[in-house]
N, C-alpha and C positions, 0 to 999 in steps of 0.2 A: 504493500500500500504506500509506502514511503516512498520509493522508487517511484510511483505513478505520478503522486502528489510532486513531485520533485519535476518531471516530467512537463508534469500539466504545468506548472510556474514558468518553465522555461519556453514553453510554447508560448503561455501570454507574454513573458517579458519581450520576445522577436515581434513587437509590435509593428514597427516602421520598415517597411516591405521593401527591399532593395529597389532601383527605379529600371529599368529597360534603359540598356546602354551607360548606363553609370560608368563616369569614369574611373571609380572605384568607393567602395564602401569604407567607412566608419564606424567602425566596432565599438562600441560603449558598451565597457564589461566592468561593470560595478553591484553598489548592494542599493538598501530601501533609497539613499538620497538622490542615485541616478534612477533608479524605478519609476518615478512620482509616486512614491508611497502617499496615501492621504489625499492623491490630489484625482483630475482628468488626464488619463494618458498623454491626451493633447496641449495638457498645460508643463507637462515637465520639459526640463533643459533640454532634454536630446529630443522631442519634435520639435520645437521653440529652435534648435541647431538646426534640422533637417527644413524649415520654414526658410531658415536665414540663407541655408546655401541655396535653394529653390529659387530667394528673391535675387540673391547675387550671381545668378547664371552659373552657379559651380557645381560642375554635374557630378555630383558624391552623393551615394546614397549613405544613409544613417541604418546602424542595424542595432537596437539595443538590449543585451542582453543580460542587463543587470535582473540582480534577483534578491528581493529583501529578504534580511537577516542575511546574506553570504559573508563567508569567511574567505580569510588567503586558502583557506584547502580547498574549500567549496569549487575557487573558482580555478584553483590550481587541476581539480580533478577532471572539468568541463572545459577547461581552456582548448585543447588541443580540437575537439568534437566544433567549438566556435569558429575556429581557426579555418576549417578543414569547409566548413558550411558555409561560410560566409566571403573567405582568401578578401580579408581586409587591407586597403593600403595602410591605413591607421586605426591602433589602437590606442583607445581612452581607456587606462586602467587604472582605475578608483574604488579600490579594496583596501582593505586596512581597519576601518571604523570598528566591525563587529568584533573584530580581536581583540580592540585597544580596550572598548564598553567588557566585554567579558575579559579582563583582563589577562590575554591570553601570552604564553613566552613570547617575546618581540625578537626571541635568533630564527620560530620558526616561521613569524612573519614574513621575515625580511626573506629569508631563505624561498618560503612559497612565492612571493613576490617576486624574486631572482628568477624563480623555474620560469614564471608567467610569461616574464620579461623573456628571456633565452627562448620561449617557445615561440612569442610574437615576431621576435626579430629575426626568426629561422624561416620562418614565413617570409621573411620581406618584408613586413612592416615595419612603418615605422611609430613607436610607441610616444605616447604622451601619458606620463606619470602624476596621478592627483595627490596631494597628500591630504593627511586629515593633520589633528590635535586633538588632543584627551581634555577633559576639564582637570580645573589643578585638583579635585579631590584624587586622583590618581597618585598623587605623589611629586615632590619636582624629578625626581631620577627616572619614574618610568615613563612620565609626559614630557620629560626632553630626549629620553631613546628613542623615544614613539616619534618624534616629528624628526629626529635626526633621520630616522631610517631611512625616509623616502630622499632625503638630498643626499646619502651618501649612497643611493641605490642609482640619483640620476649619475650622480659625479662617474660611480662604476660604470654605467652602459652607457653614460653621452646621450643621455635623456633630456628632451624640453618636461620641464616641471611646472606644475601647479605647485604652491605650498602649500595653499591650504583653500579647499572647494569651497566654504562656506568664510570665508574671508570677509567679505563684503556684506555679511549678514553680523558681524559681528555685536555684539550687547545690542541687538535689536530685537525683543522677544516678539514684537507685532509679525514676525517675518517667522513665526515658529508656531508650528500645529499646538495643542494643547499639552505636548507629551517632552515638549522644550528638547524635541531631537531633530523632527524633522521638518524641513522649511515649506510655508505655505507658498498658494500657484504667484502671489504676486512678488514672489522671492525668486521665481524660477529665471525670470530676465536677467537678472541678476547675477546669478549662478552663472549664466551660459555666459554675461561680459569675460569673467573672470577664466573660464575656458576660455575662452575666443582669443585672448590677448596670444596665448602661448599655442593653439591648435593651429589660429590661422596662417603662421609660416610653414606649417609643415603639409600645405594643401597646395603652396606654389609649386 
């Protein structure tokens, strides 16, 4: 049943249908904050992406297949099956958050995030790394390993970096569902600037 269930999540999350003749796709493989958890399909970053390049003549299809609650393993386990489905030029990988909230070891973050990465890049893509940050109840030692990891993951593979997804949202609680995790639809433009700044050179 879990296997199905797992299954079924992954078939909704491939909402955004690759286009007919696309010059190449854009993989968006993350957890509930690339999903639109909470929100309209239509209202999360990666359609709000998929609108933007649509309006700018840039013929890249968007393919998203985040999935809420995923972990670095989750995504570590299904990376390769996305990979193989989709032969993305670019990958958006923004994993990490469910590790950091379950305060899970950050060597085998970094580590499943390495694998993702080396699988992306074996493909030919080319990857764009999101980072997150913990709150400081975490501790300062393990919410500064936690946000180091992703810069010293870009520095390793010569990755364009996001620091942190939800940047632009910061101490702004009106821009947070009721659960102060996840950001509501008039937060999602937002979110996608913050992509955009470091996606868009890697689409010339």
């Amino acid at each position: 049943m879990a296997s199905i269930l797992r299954l079924g999540l992954l078939v909704l999350s491939l909402a955004l249908p690759a286009c007919a003749g696309a010059a190449g796709t854009i993989l968006v493989f993350g957890d509930s904050l690339s999903a639109a958890y909470g929100i309209a399909q239509d209202r999360g970053w990666a359609a709000l992406l998929q609108a933007r390049l649509k309006e700018g003549h840039m013929n890249y299809s968007v393919a998203n297949a985040s999935i809420s609650g995923e972990t670095t393993a989750g995504g570590l386990s299904r990376i390769g099956t996305a990979l193989e489905q989709h032969r993305p030029k670019v990958v958006i990988l923004a994993l990490g958050a469910n590790d950091g909230l379950r305060g899970l070891p950050l060597d085998a973050m970094k580590k499943n995030l390495a694998q993702i990465i080396r699988a992306a890049q074996g493909s030919k893509a080319r990857v764009l790394l999101v980072g997150m940050r913990m709150p400081p109840n975490y501790g300062p030692d393990y919410t500064q390993q936690f946000e180091r990891s992703y810069a010293e993951l870009a520095k390793e593979f010569k990755l364009a970096l996001v620091p942190f997804l939800l940047e632009s949202l910061a101490e702004r609680r009106e821009l947070y569902q009721p659960d102060n995790l996840h950001p509501v639809a008039a937060a999602q433009p937002m979110i996608l600037e913050t992509i955009w700044k470091q996606l868009a050179p890697l689409l010339k």
